[in-house]
C-alpha positions in Angstrom: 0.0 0.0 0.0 3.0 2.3 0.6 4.9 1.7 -2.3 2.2 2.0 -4.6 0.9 5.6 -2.7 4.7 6.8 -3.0 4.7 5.3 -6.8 1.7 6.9 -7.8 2.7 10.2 -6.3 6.4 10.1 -7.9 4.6 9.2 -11.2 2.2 12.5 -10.7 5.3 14.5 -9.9 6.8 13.9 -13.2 3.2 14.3 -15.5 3.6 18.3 -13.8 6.6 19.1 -15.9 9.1 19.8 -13.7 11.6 17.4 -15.6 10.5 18.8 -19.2 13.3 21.3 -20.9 12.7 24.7 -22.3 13.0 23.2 -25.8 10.2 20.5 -25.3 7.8 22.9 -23.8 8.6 25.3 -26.8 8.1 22.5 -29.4 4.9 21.9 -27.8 3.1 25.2 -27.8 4.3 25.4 -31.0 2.5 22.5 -32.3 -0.4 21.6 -29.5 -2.3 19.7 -32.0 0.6 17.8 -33.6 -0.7 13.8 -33.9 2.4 11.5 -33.8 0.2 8.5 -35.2 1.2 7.1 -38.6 -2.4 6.3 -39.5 -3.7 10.1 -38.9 -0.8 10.9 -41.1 -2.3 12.8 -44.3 -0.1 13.6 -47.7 -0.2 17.3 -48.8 -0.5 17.9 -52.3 2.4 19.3 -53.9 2.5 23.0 -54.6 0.9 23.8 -58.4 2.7 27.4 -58.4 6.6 27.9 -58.7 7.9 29.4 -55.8 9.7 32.3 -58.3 6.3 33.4 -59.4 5.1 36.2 -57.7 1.0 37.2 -58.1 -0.4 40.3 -60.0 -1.1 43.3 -57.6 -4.8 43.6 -57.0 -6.3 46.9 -57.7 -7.5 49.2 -55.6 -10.8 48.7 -54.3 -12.9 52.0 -54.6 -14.3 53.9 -51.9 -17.6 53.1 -50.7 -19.8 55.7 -51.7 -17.9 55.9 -55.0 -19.2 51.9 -55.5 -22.3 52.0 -58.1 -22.5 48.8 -57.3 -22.7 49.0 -53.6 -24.9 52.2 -54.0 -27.3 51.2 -56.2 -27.8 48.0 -55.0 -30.2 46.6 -51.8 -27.2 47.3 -49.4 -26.7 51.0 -50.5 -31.1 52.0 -49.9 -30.5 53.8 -46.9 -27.8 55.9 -48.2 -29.6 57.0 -51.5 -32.4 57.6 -49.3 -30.8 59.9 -47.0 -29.0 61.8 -50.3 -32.6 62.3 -51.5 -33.3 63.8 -49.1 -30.3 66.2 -48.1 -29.4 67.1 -51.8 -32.4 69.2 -52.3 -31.6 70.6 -49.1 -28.2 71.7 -50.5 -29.6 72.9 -54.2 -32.6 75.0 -52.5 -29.8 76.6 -50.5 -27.6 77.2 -53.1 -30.5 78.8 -55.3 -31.8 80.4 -52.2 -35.4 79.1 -52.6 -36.9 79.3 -49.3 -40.2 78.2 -49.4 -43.1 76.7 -51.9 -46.3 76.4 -53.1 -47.1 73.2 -54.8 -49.8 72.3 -57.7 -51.1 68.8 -57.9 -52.9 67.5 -60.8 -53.5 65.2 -64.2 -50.3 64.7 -66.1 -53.0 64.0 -68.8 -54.4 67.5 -69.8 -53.6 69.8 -72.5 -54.0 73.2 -73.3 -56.6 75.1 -75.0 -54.0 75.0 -78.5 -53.1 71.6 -77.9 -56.5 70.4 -77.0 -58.0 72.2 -80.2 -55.3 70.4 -82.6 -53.5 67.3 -82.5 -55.1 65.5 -79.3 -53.2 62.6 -77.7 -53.8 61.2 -74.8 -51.0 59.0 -73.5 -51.0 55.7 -72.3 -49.2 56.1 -69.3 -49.4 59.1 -67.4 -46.1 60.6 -68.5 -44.7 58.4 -70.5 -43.6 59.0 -74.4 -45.2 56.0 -75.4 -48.5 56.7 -77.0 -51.9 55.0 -76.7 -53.9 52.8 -79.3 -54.7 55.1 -82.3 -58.2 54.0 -81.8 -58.2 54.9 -77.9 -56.3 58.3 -78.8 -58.6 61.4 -79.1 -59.8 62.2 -82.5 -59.2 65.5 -84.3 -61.2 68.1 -85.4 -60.6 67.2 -88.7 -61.9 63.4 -88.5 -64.9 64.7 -86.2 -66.1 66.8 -88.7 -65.4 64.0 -91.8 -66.9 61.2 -89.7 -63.8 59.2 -89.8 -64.0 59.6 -85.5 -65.0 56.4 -83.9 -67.4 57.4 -80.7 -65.0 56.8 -77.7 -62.7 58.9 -80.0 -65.3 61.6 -80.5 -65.5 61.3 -76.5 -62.0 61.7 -75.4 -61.8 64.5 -77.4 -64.5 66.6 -76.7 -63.1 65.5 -72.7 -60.0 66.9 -73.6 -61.2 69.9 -75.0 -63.0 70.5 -72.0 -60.2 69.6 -69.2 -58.4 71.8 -71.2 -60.0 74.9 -69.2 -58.3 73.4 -65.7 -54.5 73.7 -67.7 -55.3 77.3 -68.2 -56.5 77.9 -64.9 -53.6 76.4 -62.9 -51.3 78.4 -65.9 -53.3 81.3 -65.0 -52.9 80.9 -61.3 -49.3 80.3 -61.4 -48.6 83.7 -63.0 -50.9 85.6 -60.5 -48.5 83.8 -57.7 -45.0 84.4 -59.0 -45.9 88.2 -59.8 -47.0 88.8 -56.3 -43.6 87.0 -54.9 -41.3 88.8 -57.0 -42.6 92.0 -55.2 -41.7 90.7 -52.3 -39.1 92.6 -50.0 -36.8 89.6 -49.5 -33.6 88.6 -50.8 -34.6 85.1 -51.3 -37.2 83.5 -53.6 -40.4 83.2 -51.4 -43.4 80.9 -52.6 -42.1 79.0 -55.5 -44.4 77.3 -58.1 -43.6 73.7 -58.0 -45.0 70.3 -59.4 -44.5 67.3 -60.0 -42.4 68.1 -63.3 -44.3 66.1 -65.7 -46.5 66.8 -68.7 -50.5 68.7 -68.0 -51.3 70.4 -64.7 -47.7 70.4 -63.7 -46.5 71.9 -67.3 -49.2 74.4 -66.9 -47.9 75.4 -63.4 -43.9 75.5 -64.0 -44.9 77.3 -67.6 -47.2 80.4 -65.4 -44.1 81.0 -63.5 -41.7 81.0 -66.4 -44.3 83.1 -68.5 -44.5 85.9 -65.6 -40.4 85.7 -64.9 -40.3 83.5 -61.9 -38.7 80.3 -61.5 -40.5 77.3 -60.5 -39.4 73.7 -59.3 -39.8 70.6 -60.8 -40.2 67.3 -58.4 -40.0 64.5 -60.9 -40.1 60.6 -60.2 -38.0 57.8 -61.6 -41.0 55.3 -62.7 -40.6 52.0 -64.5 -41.8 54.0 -67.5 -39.5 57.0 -69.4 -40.6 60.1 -67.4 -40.7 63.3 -69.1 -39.6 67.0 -67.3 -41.8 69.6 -69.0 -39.7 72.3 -70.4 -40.3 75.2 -68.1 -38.8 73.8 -65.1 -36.0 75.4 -64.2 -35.0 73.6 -60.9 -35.5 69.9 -61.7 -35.0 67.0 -58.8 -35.2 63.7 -59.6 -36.6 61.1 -56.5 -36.5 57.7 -56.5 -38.5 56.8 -53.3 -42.4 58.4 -53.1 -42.0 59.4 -49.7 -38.7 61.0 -50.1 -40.5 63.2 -52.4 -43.9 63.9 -50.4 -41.6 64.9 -47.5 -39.9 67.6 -49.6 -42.8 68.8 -51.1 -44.7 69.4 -48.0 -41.6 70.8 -45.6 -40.9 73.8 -47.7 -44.9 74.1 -48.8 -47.3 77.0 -47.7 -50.1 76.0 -49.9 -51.5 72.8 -51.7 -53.2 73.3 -55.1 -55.0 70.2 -56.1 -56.2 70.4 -59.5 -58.6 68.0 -61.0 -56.2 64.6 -61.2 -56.1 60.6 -60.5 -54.9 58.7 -58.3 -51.9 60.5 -57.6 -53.1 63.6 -57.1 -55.9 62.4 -54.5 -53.0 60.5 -52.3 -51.1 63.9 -52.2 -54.4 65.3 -50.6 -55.9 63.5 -48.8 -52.6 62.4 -47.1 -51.7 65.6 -46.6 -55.5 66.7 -45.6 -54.6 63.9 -42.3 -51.4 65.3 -41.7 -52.8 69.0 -40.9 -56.1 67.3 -39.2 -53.8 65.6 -36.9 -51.7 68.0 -36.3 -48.7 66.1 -37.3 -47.9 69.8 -39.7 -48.8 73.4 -39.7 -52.1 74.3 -41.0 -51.5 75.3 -44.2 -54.2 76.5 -47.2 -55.5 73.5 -49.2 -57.4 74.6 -52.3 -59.3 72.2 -54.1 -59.9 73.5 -57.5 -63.0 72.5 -59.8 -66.1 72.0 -57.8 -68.1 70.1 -61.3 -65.0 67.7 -60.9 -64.9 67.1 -57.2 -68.6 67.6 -56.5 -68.5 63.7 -55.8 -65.9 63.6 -53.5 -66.9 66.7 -51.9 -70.3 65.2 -51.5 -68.7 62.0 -49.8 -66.7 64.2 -47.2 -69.8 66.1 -45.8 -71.4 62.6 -45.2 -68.4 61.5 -43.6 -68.6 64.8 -41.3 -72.6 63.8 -40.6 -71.9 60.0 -40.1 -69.2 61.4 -37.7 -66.1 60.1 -38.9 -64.6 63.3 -39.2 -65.0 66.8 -37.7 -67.5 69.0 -39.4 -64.8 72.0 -38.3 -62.8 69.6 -40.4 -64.4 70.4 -43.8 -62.9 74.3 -43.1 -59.4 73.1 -43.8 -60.4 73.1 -47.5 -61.3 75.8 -49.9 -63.5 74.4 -53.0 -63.4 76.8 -55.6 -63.7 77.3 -59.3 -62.5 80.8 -59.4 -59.0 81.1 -60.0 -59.0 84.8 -57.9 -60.7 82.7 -54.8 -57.5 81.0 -54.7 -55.5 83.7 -55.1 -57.0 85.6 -52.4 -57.2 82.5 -49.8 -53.5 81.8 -50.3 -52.0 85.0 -49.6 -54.9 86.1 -46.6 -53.5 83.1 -45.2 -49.9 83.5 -45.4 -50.3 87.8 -44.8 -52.3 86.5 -41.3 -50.2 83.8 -40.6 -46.5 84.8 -41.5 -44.3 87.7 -41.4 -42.0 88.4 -44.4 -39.6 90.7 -43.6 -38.3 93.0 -45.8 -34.5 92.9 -47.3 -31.8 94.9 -45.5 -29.9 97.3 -47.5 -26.1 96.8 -47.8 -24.5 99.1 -47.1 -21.3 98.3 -48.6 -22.9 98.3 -51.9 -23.4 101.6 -51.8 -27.3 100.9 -51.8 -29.8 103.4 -49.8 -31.0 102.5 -46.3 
């Protein structure tokens, strides 16, 4: 029993190291995993590439935000989001625009000349390519020959007649940018802007041009070619909707909708919740063309009686079909609401104080 405890203990003694050189113990940290075994033995393959030859220097991999394919890819969303947002930031600055008014409306109507001539109505709403010959509207021409098929005879008399809306919002936009460019301020105050596409929103940028302004164009990258109507003179391109609805309402003072689709009813009545809630100032929101909204105008006051909204609610729209109604509500509202201050004289340009 004695010999074994003093074997066992002599044996333990010499499993702690203490008889194991510097060189051993180095070997073995070097190579913990090392497997004397011949059968765990495996052969290496021999090398394929001389030793002598040396490997091509890899290029340079580009910086991240000058990757297109990083940035326009899943990976890079956020960031084009956030530059969506902050570059019109930058170019309002730079052009020293300061703050809007925006007109909504069909892409889809023409002018009076345009409406009285050649009449096409396209197939999608601002898109070059053209509809059906037999959907497109007829012209007077082939009206008055009989060579018109009915739903042609139809769209054409409808264009003719939408064609009265184009003026307006045309005529509107020229009453605007002449009472802003008598404004005592050193920045451009109120600018006409749209959408940036073809009907309501050409006959908006084209008012301001017409009476010397500038106006804004806030276009959309849709799966369709997109057209900028030639009187825009500040033109931003968005890819995300709600980039673009966020822009157009943080600079806005007024909301024009003209008679539209779609489109134009989401700007409204999104917008219409965000001043009911109070999520944004109160701002003027003129709903232009009584005929054409009658319906919907209709539907609101029964949702005000069923109780769904506010009756006070209905005030936070102006239905009107008078282009000098809208003229008047905008700038009573902005006069009451908004102190423009006038321009300092500089002295150092030798200019009067």
């Amino acid at each position: 029993m004695t010999d074994n405890r003093e074997q066992g203990t002599t044996s333990a003694a010499g499993k702690s190291g203490s008889t194991e050189t510097p060189a051993e113990k180095k070997d073995r940290n070097a190579a913990p995993f090392q497997n004397n075994d011949p059968e765990m033995a495996v052969e290496l393959p021999e090398a394929t590439i001389p030793p002598s030859v040396t490997p091509a220097p890899l290029a340079s991999a580009p910086l991240a935000y000058e990757n297109p394919t990083f940035l326009n890819g899943p990976d890079g969303r956020l960031i084009r989001i956030v530059a969506e947002y902050m570059e019109p930031l930058a170019r309002f600055r730079r052009e020293h625009v300061q703050d809007t008014v925006v007109f909504f409306g069909s892409a889809r109507f023409r002018g009076n000349e345009e409406a009285a001539h050649e009449l096409e109505l396209l197939d999608n709403t601002g898109s070059r390519t053209p509809a059906p010959s037999e959907e497109q509207p007829a012209s007077i021409p082939d009206i008055a020959t009989g060579k018109a098929s009915e739903l042609q005879r139809k769209r054409a008399v409808a264009a003719v007649a939408m064609a009265r809306y184009y003026e307006d919002a045309r005529r509107l936009a020229q009453m605007l940018t002449r009472w802003t460019l008598k404004l005592p301020s050193r920045r451009h105050r109120f600018v006409v802007t749209s959408g940036g596409g073809p009907g309501i929103m050409e006959a908006a940028n084209r008012g301001a041009y017409e009476s010397g302004g500038r106006s804004v164009g806030c276009n959309i990258q849709l799966p369709f070619e997109q057209i900028v109507n030639r009187y825009v003179q500040t033109s931003i391109t968005f890819e995300h909707f709600f980039v673009r609805k966020t822009l157009m309402v943080k600079y806005s003072y007024a909301f024009i909708i003209m008679p539209g689709g779609f489109g134009t009813m989401d700007e409204f009545f999104e917008t219409l919740t965000l001043v009911q809630t109070k999520t944004i100032t109160t701002f003027p929101l003129v709903l232009f063309g009584k005929e054409f909204y009658k319906d919907i105008w209709e539907s609101m006051q029964i949702m005000a009686q069923k109780g769904t909204i506010s009756k006070e609610d209905l005030n936070l729209v102006l239905i009107t079909d008078n282009v000098d109604d809208a003229m008047h509500h905008i700038i009573k509202y902005i006069r009451s609401n908004y102190k423009i201050m006038p321009r300092k004289r500089l002295w150092w340009l030798i200019e009067k104080t």
